[in-house]
MARZA-643084 format. One line per field, with one value per residue: residue number from 1; residue in three letters; x, y, z of N, C-alpha, C in turn. Coordinates in Angstrom, 3 decimals. Layout:
// MARZA-643084
i <- NUM:...
aa <- ALA:...
nX <- X:...
nY <- Y:...
nZ <- Z:...
caX <- X:...
caY <- Y:...
caZ <- Z:...
cX <- X:...
cY <- Y:...
cZ <- Z:...
***
This chain:
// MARZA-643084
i <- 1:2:3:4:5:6:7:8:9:10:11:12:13:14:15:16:17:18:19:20:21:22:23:24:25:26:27:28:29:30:31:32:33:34:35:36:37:38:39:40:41:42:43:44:45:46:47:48:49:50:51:52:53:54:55:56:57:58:59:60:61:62:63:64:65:66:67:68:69:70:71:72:73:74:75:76:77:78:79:80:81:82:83:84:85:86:87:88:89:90:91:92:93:94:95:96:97:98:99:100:101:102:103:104:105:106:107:108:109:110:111:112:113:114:115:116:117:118:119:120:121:122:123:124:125:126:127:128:129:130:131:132:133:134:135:136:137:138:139:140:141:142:143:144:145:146:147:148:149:150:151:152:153:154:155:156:157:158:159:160:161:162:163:164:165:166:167:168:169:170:171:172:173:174:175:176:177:178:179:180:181:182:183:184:185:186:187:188:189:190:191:192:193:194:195:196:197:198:199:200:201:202:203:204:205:206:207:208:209:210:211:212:213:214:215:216:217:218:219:220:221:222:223:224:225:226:227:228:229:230:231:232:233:234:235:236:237:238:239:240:241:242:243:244:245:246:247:248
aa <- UNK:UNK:UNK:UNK:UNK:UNK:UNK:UNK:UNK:UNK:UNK:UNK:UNK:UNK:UNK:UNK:UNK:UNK:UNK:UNK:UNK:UNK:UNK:UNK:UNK:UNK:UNK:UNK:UNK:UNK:UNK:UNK:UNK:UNK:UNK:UNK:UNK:UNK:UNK:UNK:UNK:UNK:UNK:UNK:UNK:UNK:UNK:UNK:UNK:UNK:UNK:UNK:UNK:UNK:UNK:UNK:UNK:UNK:UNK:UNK:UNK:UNK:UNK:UNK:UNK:UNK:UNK:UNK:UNK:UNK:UNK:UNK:UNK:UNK:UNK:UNK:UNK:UNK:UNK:UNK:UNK:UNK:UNK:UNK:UNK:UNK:UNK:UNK:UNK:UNK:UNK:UNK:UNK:UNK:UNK:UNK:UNK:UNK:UNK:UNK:UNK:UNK:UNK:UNK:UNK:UNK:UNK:UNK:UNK:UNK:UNK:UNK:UNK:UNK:UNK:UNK:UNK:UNK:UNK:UNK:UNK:UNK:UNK:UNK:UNK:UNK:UNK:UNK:UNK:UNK:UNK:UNK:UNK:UNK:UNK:UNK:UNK:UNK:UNK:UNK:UNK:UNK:UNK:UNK:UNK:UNK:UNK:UNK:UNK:UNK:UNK:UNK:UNK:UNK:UNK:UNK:UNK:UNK:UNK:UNK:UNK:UNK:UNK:UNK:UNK:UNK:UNK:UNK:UNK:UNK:UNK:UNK:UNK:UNK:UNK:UNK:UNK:UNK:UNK:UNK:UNK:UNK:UNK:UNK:UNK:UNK:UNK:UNK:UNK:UNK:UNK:UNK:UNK:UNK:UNK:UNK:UNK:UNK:UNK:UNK:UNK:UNK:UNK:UNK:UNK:UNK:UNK:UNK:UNK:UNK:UNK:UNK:UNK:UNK:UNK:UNK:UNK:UNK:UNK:UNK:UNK:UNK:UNK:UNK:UNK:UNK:UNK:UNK:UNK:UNK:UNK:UNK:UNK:UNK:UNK:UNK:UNK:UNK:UNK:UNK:UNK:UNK:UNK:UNK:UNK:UNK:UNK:UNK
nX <- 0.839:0.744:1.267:0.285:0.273:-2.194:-2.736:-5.613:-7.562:-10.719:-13.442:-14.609:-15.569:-18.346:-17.103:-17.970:-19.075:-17.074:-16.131:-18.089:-17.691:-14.662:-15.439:-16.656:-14.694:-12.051:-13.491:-13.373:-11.006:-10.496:-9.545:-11.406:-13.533:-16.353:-16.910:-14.386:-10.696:-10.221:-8.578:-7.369:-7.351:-6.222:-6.343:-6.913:-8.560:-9.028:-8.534:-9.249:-6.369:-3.782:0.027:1.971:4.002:3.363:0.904:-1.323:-1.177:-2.337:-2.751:-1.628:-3.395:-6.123:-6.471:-8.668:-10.657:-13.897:-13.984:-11.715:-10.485:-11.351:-11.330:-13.641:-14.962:-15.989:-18.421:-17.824:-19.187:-19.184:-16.386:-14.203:-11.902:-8.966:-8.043:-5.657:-2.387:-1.776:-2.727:-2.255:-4.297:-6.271:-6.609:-8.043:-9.838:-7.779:-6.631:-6.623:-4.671:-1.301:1.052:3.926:4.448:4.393:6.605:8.749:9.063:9.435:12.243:13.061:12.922:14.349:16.821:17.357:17.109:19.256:21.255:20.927:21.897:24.368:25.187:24.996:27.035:29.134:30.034:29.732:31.375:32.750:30.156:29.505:27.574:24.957:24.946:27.725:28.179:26.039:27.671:29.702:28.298:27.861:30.189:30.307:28.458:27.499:28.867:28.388:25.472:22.727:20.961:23.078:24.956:22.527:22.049:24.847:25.031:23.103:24.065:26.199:27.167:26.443:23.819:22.473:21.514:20.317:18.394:16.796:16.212:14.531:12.350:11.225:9.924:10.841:11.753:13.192:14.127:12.299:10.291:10.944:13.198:13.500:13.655:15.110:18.076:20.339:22.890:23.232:21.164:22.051:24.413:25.035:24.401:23.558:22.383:20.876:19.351:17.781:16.639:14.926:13.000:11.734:10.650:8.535:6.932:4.478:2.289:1.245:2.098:0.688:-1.302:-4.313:-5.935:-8.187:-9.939:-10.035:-8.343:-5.433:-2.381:0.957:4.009:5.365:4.686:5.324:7.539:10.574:9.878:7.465:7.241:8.061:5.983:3.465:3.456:3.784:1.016:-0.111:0.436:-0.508:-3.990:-6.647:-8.155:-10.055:-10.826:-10.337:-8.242:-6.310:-5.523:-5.193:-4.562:-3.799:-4.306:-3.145
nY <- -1.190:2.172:5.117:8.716:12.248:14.689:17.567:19.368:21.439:23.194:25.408:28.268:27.399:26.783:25.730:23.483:22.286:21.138:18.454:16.816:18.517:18.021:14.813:14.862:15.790:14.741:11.771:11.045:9.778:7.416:4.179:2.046:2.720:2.224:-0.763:-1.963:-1.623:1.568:3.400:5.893:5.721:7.086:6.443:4.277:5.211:7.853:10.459:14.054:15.539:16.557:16.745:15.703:18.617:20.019:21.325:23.649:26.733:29.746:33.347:35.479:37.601:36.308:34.336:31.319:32.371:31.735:30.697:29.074:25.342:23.545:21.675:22.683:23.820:22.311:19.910:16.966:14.793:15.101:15.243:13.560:15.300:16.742:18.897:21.196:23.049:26.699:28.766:26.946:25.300:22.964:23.626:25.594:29.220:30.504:32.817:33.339:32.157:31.153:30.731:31.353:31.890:29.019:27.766:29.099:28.059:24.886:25.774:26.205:23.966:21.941:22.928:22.693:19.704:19.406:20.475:19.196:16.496:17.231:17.570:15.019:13.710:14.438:13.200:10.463:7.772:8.316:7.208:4.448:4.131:2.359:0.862:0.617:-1.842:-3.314:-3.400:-5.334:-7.645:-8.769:-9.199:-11.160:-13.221:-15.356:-15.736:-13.770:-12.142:-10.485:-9.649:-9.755:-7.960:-4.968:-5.480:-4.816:-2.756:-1.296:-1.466:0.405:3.114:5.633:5.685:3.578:5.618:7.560:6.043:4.901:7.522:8.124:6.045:6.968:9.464:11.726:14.712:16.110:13.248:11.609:9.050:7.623:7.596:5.184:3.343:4.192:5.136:7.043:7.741:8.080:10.027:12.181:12.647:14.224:17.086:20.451:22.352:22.084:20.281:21.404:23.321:21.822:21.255:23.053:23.462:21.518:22.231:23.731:22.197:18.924:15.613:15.250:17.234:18.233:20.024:23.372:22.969:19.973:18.217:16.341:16.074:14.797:14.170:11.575:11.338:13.305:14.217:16.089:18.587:19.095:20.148:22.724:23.528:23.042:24.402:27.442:27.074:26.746:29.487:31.273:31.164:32.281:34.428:33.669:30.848:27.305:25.570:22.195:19.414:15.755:12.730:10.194:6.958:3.622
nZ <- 0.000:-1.140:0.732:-0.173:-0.257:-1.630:-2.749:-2.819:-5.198:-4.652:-5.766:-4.478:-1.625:1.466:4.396:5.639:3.745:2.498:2.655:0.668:-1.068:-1.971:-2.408:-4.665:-6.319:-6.625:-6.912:-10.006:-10.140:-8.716:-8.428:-8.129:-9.669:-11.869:-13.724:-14.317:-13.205:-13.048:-15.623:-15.231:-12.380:-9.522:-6.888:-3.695:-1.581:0.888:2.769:4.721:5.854:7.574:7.544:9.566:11.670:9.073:8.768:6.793:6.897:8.299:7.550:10.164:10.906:9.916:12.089:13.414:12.146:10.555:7.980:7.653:7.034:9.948:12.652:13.993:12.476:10.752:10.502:12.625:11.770:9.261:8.894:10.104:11.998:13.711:16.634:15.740:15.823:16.765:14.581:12.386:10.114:8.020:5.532:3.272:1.963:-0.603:-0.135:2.472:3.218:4.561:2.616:2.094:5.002:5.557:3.729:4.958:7.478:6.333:5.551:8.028:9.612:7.814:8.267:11.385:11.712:10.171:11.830:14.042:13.400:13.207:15.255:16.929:15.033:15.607:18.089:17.939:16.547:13.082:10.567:8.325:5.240:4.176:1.509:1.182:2.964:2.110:-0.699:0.300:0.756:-1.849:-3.162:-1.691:-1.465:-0.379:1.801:3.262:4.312:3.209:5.221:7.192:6.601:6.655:9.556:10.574:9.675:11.036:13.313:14.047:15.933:15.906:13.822:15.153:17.176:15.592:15.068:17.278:18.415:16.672:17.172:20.140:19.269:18.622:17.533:15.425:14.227:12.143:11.612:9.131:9.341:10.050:8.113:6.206:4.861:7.065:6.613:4.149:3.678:4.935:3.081:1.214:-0.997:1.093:0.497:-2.047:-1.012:0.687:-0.650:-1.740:0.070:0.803:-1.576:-1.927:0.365:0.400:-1.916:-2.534:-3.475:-5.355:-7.437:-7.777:-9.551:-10.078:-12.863:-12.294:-13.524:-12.965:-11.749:-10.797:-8.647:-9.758:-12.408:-13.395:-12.990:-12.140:-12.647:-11.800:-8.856:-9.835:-11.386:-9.752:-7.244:-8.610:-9.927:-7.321:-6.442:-7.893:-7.770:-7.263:-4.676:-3.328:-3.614:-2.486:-0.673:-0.007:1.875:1.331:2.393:1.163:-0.285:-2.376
caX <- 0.000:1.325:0.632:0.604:-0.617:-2.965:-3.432:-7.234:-8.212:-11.962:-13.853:-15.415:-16.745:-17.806:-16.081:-18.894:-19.614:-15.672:-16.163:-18.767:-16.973:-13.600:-15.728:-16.678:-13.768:-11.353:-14.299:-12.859:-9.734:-10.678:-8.938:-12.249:-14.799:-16.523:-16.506:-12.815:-9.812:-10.152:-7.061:-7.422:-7.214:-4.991:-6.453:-8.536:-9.078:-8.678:-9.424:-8.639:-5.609:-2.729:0.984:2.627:4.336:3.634:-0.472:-1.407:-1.019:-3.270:-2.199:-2.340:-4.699:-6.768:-6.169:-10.020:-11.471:-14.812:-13.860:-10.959:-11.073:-10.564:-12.101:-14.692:-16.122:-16.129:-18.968:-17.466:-20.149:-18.431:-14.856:-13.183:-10.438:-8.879:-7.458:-4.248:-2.025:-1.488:-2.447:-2.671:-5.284:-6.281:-7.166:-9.362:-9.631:-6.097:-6.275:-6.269:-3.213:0.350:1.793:5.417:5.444:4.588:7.876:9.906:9.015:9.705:13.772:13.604:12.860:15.642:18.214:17.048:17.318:20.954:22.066:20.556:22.478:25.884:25.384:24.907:27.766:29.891:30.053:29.703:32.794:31.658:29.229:29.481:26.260:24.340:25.224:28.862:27.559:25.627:28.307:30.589:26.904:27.773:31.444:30.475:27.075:27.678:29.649:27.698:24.227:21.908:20.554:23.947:24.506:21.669:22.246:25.932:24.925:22.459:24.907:26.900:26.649:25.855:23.138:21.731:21.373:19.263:16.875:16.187:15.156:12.797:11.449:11.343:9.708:12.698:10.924:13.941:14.129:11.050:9.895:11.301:14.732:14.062:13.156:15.931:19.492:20.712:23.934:23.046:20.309:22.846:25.589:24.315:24.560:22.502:21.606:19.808:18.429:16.656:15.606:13.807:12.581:11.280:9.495:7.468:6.231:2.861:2.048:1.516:2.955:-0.348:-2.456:-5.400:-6.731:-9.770:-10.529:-10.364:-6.913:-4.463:-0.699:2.018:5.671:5.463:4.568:5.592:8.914:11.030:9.180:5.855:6.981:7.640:4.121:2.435:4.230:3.070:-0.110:-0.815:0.646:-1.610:-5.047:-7.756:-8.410:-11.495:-10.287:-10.157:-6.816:-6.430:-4.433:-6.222:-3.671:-4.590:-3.685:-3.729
caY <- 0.000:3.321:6.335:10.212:13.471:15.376:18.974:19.665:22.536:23.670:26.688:29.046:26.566:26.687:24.197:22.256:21.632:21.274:16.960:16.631:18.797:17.137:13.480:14.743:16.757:12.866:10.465:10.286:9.175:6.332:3.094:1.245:3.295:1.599:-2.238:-2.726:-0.893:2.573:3.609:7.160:5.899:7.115:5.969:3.909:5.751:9.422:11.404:14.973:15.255:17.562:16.331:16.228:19.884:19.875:21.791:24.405:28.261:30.855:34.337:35.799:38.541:35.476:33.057:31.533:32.570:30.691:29.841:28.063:23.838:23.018:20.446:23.710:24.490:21.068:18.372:15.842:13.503:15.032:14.230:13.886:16.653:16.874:20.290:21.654:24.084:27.887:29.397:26.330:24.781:21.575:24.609:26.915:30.141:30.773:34.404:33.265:30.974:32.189:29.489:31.978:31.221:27.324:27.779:29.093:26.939:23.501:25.459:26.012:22.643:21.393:23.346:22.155:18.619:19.133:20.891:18.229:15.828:17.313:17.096:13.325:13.048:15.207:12.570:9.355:7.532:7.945:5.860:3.953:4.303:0.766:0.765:-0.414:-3.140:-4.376:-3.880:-6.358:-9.249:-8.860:-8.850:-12.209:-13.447:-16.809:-15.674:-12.168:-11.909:-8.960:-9.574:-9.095:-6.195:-4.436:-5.616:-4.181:-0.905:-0.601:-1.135:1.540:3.652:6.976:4.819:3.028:6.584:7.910:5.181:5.103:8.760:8.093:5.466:7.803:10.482:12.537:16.007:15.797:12.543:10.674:7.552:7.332:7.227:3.503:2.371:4.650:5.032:8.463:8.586:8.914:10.972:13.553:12.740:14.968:19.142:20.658:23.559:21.566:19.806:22.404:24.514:20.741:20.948:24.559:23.415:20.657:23.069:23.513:21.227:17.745:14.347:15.034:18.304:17.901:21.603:23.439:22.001:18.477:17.667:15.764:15.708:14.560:14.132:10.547:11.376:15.034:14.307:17.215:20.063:19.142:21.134:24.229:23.926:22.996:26.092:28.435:27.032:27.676:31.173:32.348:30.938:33.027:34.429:32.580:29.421:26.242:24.404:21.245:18.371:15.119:11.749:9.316:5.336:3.537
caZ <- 0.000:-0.829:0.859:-0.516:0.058:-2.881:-2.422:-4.010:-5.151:-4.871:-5.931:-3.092:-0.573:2.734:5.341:6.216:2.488:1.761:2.021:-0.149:-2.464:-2.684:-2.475:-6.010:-7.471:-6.533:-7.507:-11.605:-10.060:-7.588:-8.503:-8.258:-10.407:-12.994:-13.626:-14.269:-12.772:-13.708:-15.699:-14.412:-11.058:-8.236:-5.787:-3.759:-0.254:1.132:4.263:5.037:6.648:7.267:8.024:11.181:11.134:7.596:8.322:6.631:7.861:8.360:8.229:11.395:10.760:9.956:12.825:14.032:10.492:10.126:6.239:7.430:7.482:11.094:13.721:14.718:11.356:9.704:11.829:12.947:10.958:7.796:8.490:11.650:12.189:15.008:16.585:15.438:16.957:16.571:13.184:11.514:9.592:7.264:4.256:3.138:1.193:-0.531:0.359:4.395:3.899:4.327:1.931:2.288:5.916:5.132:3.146:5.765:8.395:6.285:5.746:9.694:10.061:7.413:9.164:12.902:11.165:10.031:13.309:15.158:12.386:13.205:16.937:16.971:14.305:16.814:19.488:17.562:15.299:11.955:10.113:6.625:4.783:3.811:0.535:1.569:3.932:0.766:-1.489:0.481:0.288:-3.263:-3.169:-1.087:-1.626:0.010:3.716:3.800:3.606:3.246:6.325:8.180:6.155:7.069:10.756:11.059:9.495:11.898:14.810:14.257:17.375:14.839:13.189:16.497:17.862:14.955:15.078:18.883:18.691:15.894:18.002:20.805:19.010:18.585:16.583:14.323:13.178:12.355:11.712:7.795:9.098:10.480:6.621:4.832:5.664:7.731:6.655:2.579:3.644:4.645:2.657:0.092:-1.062:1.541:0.013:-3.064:-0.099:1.713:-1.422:-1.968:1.255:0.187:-2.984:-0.946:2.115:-0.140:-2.791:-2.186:-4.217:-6.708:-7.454:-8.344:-10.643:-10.270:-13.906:-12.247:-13.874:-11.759:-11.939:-9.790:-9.070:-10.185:-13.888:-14.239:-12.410:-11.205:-12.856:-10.942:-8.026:-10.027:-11.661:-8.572:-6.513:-9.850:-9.662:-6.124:-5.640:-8.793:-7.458:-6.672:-2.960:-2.601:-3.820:-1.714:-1.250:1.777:1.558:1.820:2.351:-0.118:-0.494:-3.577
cX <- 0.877:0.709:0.804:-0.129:-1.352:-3.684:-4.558:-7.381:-9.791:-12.828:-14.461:-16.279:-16.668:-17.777:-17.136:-19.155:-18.251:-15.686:-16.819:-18.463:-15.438:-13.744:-16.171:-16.142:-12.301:-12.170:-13.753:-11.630:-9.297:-10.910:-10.272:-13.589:-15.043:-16.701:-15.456:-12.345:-9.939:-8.650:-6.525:-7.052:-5.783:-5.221:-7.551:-9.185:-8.375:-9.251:-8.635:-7.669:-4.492:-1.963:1.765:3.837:4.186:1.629:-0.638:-1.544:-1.729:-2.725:-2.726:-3.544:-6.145:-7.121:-7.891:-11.143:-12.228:-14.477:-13.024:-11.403:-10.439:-11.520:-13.618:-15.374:-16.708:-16.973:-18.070:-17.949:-19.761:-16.974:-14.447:-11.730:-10.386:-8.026:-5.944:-3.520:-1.932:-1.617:-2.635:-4.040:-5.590:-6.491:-7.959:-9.028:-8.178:-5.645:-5.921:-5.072:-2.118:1.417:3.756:5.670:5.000:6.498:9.176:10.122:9.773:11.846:13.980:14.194:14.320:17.223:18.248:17.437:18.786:21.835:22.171:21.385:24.021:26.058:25.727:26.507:29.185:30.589:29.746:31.195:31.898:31.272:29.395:28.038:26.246:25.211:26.270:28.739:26.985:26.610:29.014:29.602:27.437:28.865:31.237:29.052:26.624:27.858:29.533:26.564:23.176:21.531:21.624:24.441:23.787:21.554:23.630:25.980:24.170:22.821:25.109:26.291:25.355:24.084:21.934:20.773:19.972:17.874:16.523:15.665:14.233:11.765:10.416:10.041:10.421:11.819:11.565:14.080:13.360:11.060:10.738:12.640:14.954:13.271:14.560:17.280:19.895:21.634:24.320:22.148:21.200:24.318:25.143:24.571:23.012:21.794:20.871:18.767:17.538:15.929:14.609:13.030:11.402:9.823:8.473:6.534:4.820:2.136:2.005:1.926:2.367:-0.446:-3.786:-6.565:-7.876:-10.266:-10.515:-9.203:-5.983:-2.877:0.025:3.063:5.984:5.353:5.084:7.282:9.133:10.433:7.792:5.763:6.858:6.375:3.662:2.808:3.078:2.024:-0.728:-1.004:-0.590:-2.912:-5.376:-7.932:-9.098:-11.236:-9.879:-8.838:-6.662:-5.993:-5.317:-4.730:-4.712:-3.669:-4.205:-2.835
cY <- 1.245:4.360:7.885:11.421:14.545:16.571:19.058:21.114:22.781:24.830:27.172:28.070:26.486:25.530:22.806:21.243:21.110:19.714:16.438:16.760:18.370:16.166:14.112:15.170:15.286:12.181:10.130:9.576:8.031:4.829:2.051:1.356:2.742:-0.264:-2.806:-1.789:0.412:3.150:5.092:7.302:6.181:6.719:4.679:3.963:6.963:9.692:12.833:14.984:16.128:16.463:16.384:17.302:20.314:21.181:23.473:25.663:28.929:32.184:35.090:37.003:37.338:34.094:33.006:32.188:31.364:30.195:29.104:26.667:23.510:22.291:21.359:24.328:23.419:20.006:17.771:14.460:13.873:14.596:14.430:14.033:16.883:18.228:20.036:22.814:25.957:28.213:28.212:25.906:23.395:22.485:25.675:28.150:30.797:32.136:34.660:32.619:31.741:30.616:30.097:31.320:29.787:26.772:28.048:28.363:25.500:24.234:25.733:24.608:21.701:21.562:23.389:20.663:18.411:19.592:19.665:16.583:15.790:17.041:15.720:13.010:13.385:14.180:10.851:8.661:7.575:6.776:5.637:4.158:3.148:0.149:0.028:-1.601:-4.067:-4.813:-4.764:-7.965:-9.427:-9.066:-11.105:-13.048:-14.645:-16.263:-14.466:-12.127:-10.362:-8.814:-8.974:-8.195:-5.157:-4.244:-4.935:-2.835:-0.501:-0.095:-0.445:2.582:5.480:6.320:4.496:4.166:7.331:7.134:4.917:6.302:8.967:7.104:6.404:8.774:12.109:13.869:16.546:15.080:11.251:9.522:7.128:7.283:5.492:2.491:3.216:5.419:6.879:9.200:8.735:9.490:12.078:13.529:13.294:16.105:19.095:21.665:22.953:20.827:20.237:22.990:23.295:20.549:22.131:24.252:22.328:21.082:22.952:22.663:19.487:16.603:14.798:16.259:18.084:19.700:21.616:22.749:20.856:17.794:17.533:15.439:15.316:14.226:12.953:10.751:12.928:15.212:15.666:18.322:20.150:20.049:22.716:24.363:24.101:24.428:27.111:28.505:27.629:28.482:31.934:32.016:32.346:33.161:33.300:31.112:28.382:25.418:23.643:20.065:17.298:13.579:10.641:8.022:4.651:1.492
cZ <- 0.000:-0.160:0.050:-0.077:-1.246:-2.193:-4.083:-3.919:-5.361:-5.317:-4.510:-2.391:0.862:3.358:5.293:5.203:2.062:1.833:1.302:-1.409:-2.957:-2.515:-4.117:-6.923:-7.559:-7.222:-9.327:-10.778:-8.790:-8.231:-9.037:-8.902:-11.420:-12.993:-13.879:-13.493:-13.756:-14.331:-15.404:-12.905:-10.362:-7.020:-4.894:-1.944:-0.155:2.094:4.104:5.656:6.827:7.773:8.962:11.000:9.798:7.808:7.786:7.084:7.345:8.579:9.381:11.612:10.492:10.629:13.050:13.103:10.125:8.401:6.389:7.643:8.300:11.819:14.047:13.745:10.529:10.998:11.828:12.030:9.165:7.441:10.203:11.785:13.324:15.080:16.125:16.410:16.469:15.091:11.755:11.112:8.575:5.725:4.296:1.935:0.702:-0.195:1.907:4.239:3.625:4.227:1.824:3.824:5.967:4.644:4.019:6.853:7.853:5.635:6.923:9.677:9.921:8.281:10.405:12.551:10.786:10.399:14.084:14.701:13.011:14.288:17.179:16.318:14.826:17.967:18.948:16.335:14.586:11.602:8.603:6.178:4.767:2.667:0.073:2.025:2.400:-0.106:-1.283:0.444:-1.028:-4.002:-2.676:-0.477:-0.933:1.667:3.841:3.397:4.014:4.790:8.059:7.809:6.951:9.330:11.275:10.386:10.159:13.165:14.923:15.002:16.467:14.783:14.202:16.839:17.014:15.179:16.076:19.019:17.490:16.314:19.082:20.629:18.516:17.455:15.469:12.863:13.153:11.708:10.260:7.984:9.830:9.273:5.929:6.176:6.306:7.090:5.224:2.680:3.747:4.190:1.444:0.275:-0.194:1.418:-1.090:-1.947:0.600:0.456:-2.320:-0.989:0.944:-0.687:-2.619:0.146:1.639:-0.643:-2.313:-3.083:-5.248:-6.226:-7.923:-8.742:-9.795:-11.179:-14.002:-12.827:-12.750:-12.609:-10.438:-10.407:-9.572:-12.259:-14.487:-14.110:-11.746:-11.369:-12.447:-9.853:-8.411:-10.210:-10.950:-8.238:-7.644:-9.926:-8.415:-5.933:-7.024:-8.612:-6.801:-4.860:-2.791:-3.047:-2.864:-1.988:0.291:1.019:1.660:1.276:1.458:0.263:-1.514:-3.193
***
């Protein structure tokens, strides 16, 4: 099962009505429409949902703005949203959202993430990435197996350390660093890395148009975020935009 996130756009709607109206601006593109596999489909479930630090912002002249979509304007018997914190929101009118500070928040974040990176790497012997560990399975496919691979790159004290505070909860480094390796996550330029961090703050994997057209980074590749981005910032005030996690 994959998961993703699909920012929808809607025309002028209010909250209450806002699941009704992105249950029928998705429905062409639900996996199971029709009597075969729809080949349109992306999906074949969705809820509203924002991302953990990832929810949408409200500018503050607009914090508590009945048009926004939050737990207190949306029933409960239409979707169940639970509160958020300060300023945020699940969507709403693109003229209330402050999709700039969305943007600066997710390069806080990056660069709290690769402070909090160097600290650890400060006080630990360095770490080999996986990649090595594998390459010697393969080097010796017989008297090394993936499995102890994978097991002596995890040892490493560096390594260990990451993935106990994503157990933890650690507000750094979450759960995706105990499926994907740490130390080729930041063995990388970190300035292409953050101004990717940048072009993700709004947009989600897919878009899905007012005119009901859907793209994503899977078929558009790298130039999906510019579009998306371009797209967003030129929408209409009154225009509806809210993320909604999808599984296909």
């Amino acid at each position: 099962m994959t998961k993703f996130y699909a920012t929808v756009c809607l025309p002028p709607t209010a909250p209450r009505k806002v699941p009704k109206a992105v249950a029928a601006a998705m429905a062409p593109y639900d996996l199971n429409l029709g009597r075969g596999q729809n080949p349109f489909g992306r999906w074949d479930g969705w809820a509203i949902r924002a991302g953990a630090g990832a929810a949408f912002l409200a500018l503050p002249r607009h914090e508590g703005d009945r048009r926004l979509v939050t737990a207190s304007t949306v029933p409960r018997r239409k979707a169940d949203l639970g509160p958020l914190g300060p300023l945020e929101c699940y969507g709403g009118p693109r003229g209330l959202l402050d999709f700039d500070g969305m943007r600066r928040r997710a390069a806080r974040s990056y660069d709290a993430l690769l402070d909090a990176w160097n600290e650890l790497s400060a006080v630990h012997p360095p770490a080999r990435p996986l990649t090595e560990f594998l390459a010697r399975h393969e080097a010796d496919p017989g008297g090394y197996s993936p499995e102890e691979a994978r097991k002596d790159h995890l040892a490493q004290p560096l390594v260990q350390d990451v993935a106990q505070r994503a157990v933890a909860g650690d507000p750094h480094f979450g759960m995706s660093f105990l499926v994907n390796d740490p130390v080729a996550y930041f063995d990388r330029e970190h300035a292409e890395a953050r101004l990717w961090s940048v072009r993700g703050a709004v947009p989600g994997y897919a878009l899905l148009a007012l005119d009901g057209a859907w793209t994503d980074a899977g078929t558009e590749g790298e130039g999906y975020w510019e579009q998306a981005n371009h797209y967003l910032d030129g929408l209409d005030a009154e225009a509806v935009v809210l993320d909604v996690l999808c599984h296909s």
